[in-house]
C-alpha positions, -999 to +999 in steps of 0.1 A: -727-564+710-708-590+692-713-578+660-703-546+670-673-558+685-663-576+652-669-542+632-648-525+659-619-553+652-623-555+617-621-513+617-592-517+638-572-540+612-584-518+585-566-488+606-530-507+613-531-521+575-537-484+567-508-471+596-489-499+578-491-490+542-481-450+554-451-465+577-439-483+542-447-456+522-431-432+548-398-456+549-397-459+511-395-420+509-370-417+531-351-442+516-350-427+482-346-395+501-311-404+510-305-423+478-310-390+463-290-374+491-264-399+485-262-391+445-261-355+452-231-355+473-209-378+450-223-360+419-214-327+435-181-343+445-173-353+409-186-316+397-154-301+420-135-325+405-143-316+369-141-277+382-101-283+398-091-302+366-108-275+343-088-250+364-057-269+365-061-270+325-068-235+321-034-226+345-015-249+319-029-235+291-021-199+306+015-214+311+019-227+274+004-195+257+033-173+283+057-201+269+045-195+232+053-157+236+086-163+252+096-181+221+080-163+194+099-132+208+130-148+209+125-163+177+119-128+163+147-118+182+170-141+164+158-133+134+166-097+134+202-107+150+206-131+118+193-098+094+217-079+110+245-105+106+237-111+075+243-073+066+272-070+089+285-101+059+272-084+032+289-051+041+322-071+048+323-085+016+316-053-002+344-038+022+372-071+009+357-065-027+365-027-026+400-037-010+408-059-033+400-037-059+420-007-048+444-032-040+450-045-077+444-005-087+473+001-064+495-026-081+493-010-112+499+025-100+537+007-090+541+002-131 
């Protein structure tokens, strides 16, 4: 009777060490469950981040490229205004050159 109520003790402790080691394990899972949870949510939280600032860089770039346009058109624009300037001159001169040339013509029609 003793010895069987020794093998039913000893059976007993060999049960709660076992319940112990699974309570341990069980906490240690969970534990690195929400570690994991944890990681996820700040990693996911930095992912947004990244995403808004990648959007927010794509909007400026958008911006810059409409800029970029804006100015090479009214670069363009500026530089047919100078052509035509430039011809308007050109033409002007010819017109004075001709002038004076009928001009001194003229004088010697007076003679």
């Amino acid at each position: 009777m003793k010895e069987q109520k020794r093998e039913q003790e000893r059976q007993r402790e060999k049960d709660r060490a076992i319940l112990k080691r699974e309570i341990a394990a069980r906490e240690e899972i969970e534990k690195a469950r929400q570690e994991t949870l944890l990681k996820f949510d700040a990693l996911q939280k930095e992912m947004e981040k990244y995403k808004n600032d990648l959007d927010e860089a794509h909007k400026t770039i958008a911006k810059l490229e409409a800029q970029l346009k804006e100015t090479q058109e009214s670069r363009e624009e500026m530089e047919r205004q100078q052509e035509e300037l430039r011809a308007m001159m050109s033409k002007l001169e010819a017109d004075r050159e001709m002038e004076v040339s009928f001009s001194d013509h003229s004088d010697f029609a007076h003679f």
